[in-house]
PLY file of the C-alpha trace (Angstrom):
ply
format ascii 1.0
element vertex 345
property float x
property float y
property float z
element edge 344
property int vertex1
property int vertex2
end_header
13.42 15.54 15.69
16.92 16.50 15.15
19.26 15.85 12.07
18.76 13.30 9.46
20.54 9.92 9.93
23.93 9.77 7.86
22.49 6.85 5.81
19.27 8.39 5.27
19.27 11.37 3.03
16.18 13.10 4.45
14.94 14.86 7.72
12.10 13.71 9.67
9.95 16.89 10.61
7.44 16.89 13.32
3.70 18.46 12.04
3.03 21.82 12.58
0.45 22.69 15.60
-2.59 23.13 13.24
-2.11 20.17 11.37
-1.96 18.38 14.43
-4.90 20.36 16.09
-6.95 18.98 12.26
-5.49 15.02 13.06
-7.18 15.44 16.40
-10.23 16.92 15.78
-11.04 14.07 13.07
-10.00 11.32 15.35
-12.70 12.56 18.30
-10.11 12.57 20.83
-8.05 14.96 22.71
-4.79 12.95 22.80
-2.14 12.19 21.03
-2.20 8.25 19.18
-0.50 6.03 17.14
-2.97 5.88 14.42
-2.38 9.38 13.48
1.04 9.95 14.85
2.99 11.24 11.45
6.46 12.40 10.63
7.17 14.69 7.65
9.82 13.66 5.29
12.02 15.63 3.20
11.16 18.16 0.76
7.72 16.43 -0.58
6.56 16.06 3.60
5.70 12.73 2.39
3.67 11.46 5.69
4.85 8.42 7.47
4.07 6.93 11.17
6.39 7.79 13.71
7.39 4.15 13.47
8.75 4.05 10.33
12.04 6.01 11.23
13.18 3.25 13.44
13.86 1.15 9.98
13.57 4.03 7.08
17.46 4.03 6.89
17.70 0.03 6.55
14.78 0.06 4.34
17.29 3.31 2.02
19.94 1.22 2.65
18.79 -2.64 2.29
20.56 -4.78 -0.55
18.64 -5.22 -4.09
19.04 -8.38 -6.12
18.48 -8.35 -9.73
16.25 -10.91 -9.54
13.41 -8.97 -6.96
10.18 -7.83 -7.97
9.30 -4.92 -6.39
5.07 -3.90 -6.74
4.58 -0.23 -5.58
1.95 1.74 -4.91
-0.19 4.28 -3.20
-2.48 2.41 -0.61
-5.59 1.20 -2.11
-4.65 1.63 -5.90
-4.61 -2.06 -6.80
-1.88 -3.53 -5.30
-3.06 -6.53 -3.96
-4.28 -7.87 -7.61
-0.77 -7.05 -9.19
0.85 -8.99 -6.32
-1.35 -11.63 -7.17
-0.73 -11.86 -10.90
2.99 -11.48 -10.53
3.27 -14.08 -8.17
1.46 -16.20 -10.26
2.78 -15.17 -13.37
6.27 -15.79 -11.95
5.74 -19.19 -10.40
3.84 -21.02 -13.38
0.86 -20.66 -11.94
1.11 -22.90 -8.54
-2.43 -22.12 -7.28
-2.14 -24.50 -4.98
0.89 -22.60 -3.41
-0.98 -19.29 -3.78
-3.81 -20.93 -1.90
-1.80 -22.46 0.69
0.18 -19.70 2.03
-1.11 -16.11 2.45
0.14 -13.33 -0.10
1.87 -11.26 2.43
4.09 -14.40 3.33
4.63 -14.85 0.23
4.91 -11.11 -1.21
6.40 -9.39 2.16
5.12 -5.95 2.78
8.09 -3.77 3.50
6.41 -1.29 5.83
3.66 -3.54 7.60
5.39 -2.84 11.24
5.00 0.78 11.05
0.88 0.12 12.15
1.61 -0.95 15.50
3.63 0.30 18.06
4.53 -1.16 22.22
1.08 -0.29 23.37
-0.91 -1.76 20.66
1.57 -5.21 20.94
0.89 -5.20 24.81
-2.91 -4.86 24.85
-3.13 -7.24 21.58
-1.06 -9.87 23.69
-3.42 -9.20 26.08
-6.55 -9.10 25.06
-6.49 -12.55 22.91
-6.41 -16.00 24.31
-4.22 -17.55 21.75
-0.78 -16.44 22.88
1.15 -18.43 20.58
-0.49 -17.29 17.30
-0.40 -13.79 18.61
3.06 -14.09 19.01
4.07 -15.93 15.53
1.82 -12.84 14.03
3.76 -10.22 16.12
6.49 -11.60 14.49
5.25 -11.91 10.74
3.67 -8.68 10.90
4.76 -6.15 13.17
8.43 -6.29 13.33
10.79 -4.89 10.70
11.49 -7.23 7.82
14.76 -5.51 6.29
17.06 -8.19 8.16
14.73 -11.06 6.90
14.75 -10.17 3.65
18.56 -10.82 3.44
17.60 -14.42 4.52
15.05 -15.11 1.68
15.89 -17.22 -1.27
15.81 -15.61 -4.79
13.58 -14.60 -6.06
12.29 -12.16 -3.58
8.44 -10.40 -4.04
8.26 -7.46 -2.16
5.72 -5.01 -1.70
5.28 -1.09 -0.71
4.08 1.84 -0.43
6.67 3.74 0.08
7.66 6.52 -2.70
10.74 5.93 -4.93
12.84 8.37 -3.12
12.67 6.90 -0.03
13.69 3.61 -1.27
17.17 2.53 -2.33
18.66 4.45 -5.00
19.76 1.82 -7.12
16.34 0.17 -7.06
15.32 0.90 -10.66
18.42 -0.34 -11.84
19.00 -3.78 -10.45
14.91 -5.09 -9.88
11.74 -5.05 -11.87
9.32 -2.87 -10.12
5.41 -3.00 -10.88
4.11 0.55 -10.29
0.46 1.01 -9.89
-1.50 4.12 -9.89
-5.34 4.82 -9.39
-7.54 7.79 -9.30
-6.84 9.86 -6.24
-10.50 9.90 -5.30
-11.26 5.97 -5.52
-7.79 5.98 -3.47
-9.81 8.01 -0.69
-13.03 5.74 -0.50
-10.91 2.51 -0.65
-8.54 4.55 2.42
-11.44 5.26 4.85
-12.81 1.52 4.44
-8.98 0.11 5.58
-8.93 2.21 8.09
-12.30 1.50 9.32
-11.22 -2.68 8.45
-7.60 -2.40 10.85
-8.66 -2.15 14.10
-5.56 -0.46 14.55
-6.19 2.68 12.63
-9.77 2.86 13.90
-10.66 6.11 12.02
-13.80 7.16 13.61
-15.14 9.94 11.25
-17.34 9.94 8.05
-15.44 10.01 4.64
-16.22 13.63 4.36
-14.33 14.21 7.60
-11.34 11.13 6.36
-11.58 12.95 2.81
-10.54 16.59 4.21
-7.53 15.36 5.77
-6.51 13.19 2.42
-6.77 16.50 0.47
-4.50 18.04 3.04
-1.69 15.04 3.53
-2.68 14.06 6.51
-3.11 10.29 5.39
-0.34 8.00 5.73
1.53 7.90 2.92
0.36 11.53 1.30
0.83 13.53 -0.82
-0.72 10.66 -3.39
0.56 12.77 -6.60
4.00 13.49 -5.56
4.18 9.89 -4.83
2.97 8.88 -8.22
4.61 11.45 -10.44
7.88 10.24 -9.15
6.83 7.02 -10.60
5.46 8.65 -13.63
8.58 10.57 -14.33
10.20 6.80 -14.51
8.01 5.04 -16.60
10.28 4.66 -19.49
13.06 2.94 -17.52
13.28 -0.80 -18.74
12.92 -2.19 -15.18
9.81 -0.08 -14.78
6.40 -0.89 -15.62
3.52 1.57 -14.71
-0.25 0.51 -15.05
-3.12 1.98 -14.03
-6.01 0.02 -12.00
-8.95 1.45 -14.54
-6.91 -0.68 -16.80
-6.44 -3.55 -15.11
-10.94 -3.23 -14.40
-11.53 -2.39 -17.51
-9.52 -5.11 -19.78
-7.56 -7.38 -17.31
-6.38 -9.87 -19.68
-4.69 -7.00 -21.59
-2.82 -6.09 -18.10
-2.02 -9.51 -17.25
-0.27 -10.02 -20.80
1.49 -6.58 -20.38
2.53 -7.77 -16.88
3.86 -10.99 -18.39
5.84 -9.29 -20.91
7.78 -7.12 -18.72
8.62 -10.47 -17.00
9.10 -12.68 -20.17
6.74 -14.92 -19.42
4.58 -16.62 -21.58
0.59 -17.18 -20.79
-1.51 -19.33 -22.61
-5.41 -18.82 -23.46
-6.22 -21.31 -20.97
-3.80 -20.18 -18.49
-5.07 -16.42 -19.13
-8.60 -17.71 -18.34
-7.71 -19.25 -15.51
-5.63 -16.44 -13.96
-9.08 -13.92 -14.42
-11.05 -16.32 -12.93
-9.12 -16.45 -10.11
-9.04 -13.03 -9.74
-12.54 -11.97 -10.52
-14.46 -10.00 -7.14
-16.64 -12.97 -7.21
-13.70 -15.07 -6.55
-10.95 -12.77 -5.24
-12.89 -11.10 -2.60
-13.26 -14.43 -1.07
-9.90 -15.82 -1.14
-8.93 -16.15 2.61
-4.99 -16.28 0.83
-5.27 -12.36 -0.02
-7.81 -11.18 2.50
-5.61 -10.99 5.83
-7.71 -14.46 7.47
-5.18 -14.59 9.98
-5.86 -11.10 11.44
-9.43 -11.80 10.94
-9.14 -14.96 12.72
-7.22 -12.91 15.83
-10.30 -10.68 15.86
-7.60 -7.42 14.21
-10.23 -6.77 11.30
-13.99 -5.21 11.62
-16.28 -7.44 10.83
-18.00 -4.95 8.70
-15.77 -4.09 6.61
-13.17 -6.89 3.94
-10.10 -6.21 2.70
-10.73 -6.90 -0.77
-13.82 -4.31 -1.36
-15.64 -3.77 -4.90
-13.04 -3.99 -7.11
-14.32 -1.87 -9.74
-13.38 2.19 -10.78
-15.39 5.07 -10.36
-17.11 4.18 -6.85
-15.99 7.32 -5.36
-19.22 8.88 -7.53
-21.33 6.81 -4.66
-19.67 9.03 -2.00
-19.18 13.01 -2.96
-21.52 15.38 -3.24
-21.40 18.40 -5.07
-19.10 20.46 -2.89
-16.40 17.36 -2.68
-16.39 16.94 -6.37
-15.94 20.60 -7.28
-13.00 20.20 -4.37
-11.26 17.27 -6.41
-11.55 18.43 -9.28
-9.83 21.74 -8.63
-7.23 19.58 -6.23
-6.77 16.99 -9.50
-6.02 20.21 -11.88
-3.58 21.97 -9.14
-1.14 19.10 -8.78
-1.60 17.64 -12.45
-0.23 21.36 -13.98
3.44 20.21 -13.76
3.06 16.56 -15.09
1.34 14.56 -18.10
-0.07 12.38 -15.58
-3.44 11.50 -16.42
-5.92 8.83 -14.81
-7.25 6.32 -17.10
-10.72 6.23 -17.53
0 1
1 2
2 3
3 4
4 5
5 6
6 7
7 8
8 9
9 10
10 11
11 12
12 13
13 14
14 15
15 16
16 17
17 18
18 19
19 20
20 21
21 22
22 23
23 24
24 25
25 26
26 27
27 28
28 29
29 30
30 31
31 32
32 33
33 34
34 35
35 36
36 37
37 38
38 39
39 40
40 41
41 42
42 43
43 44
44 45
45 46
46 47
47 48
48 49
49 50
50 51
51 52
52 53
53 54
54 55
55 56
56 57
57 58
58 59
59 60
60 61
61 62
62 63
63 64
64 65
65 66
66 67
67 68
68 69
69 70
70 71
71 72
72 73
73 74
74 75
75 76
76 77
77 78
78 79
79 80
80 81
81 82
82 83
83 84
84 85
85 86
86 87
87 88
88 89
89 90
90 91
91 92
92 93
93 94
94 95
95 96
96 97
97 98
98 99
99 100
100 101
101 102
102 103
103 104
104 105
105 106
106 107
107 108
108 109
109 110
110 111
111 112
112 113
113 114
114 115
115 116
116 117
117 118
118 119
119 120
120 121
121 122
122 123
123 124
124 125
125 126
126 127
127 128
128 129
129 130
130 131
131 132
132 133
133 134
134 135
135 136
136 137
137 138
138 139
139 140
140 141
141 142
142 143
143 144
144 145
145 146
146 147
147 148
148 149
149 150
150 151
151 152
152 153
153 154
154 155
155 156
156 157
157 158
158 159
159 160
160 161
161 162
162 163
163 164
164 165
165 166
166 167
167 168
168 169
169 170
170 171
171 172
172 173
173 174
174 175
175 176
176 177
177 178
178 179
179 180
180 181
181 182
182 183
183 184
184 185
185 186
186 187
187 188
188 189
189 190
190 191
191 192
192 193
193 194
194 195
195 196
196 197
197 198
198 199
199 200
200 201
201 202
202 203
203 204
204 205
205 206
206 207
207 208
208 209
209 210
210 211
211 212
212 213
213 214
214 215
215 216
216 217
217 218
218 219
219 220
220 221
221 222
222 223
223 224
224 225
225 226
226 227
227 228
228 229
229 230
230 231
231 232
232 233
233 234
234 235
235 236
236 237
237 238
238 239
239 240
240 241
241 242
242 243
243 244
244 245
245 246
246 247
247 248
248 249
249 250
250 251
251 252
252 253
253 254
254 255
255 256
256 257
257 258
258 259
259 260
260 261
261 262
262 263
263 264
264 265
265 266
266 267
267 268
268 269
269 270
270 271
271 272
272 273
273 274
274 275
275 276
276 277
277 278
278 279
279 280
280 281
281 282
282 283
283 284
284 285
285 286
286 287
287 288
288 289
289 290
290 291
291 292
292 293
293 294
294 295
295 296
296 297
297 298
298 299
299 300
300 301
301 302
302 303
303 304
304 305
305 306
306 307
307 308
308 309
309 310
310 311
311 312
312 313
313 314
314 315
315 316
316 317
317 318
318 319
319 320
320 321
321 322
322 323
323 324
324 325
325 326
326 327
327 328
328 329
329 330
330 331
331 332
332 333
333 334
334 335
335 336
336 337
337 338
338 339
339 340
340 341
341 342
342 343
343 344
């Protein structure tokens, strides 16, 4: 694909024949897509859609305030309860603003565009009635937010899953950044059900099949451990916080009060009990706020499948057999032999 752009420090690397041949085989199809359409970048061939070039340098190059909060993450490791919590931690609570106004207008995701491309925007405006609302969520979603952010007032939320390196440089420097990790293999199971929830990505396969090309970095966004021992290997930073999401399941008002101290904010018992309410499965799961309703309300999500799932660690157990475990395991130990990284039990 040609050189890397001057303000982006990194090639992008078409996929070698076989690992296309692999994409295609999974997806049932013999042609090329969007879903699956990856470029390899830099020297980790982290995996990104094709789409993300046409904003990677802006997104390297965009302007950090002091006062952002940046929450980052592998897909599916949490994210969307962090967001929550810092959010509310950071705007004394306003559930009636958290209720009000959906968390991805109010916690942009940096990436969201890079899921839909000109064909998916034409037979979307096409295949829905309401051609207003399709258009205002064109816009909210499926654009490039790097210019908007320079319009937003401080303080800005922003979240990704984009690795460290491919951020801005100074990033760790000038904002907070909430860094969440999660077992690799709950990171799988919780991957095949949002790709099986966006219409979009539409993965057609059974987890075995989505789980052999997540082993191999064929998943948007792999490899998961290079992505989180660059985190890892910053944990000590001031501005950084790492957590786990077995910690946040297993003793969440712990994580919120670590979460609140890295802010300096200050959290009540009442206020605590409040926050875990609000953020228990019972309750979280159905709060249209953090769930995508708009898409769901366009007809973008399967109605089989929700965006906030089980909430809970370990549920991967409910999906590998013998052969898949013996896999991960051996997988975990390969790319853990250069790192202290270890997943929280």
């Amino acid at each position: 694909m040609g050189e890397a752009n001057l303000s982006f420090p990194y090639d992008f690397k078409e996929l070698e024949p076989e690992e296309k041949t692999k994409l295609l085989k999974a997806y049932k199809t013999s042609e090329p897509d969007h879903k699956f359409d990856f470029v390899s970048i830099g020297p980790k061939k982290y995996k990104q859609l094709r789409t993300y070039c046409q904003d990677a340098a802006n997104i390297y190059n965009m302007p950090v305030r002091s006062s952002d909060i940046f929450v980052i993450s592998h897909q599916r490791s949490g994210t969307t309860m962090t967001q929550e919590i810092v959010w509310l931690l950071d705007n004394n609570f306003d559930y009636a603003e958290a209720k009000a106004k959906a968390l991805h207008e109010r916690f942009p995701f940096l990436e969201f565009f890079t899921y839909f491309d000109q064909k998916w925007e034409e037979d979307f405006l096409q295949s829905t009635d309401d051609k207003r609302k399709a258009l205002e969520l064109i816009e909210s979603i499926a654009r490039p937010i790097t210019g908007k952010l320079l319009t937003l007032p401080s303080p800005r939320y922003i979240k990704t899953h984009i690795p460290l390196s491919l951020l801005p440089p100074g990033l760790l420097d000038t904002a907070k950044v909430v860094y969440v990790a999660r077992d690799p293999r709950d990171v799988a199971v919780s991957s095949y059900h949002l790709y099986r929830l966006y219409k979009v990505m539409n993965f057609p396969g059974t987890f075995k099949e989505f789980w052999g090309l997540f082993v191999q970095d064929l998943v948007n966004r792999t490899p998961i451990f290079e992505h989180m021992k660059e985190a890892w290997n910053l944990r000590h930073h001031k501005n950084m916080l790492f957590l786990f999401f077995e910690e946040l399941v297993k003793d969440l008002p712990a994580s919120i009060q670590r979460i609140a101290d890295f802010l300096g904010k200050e959290v009540s018992i009442e206020q605590m009990n409040k926050l875990c309410d609000h953020l228990s499965i019972e309750n979280f799961s159905k709060n249209e706020a953090v769930n995508y309703h708009s898409l769901r309300e366009l007809g973008l999500l399967a109605s089989d499948e929700q965006f906030v799932r089980k909430g809970k660690s370990g549920g991967w157990r409910e999906y590998f057999d013998k052969e898949m475990e013996q896999q991960a395991e051996q997988w975990i130990a390969a790319n853990l032999r250069d790192t202290d990284l270890r997943f929280a039990q």
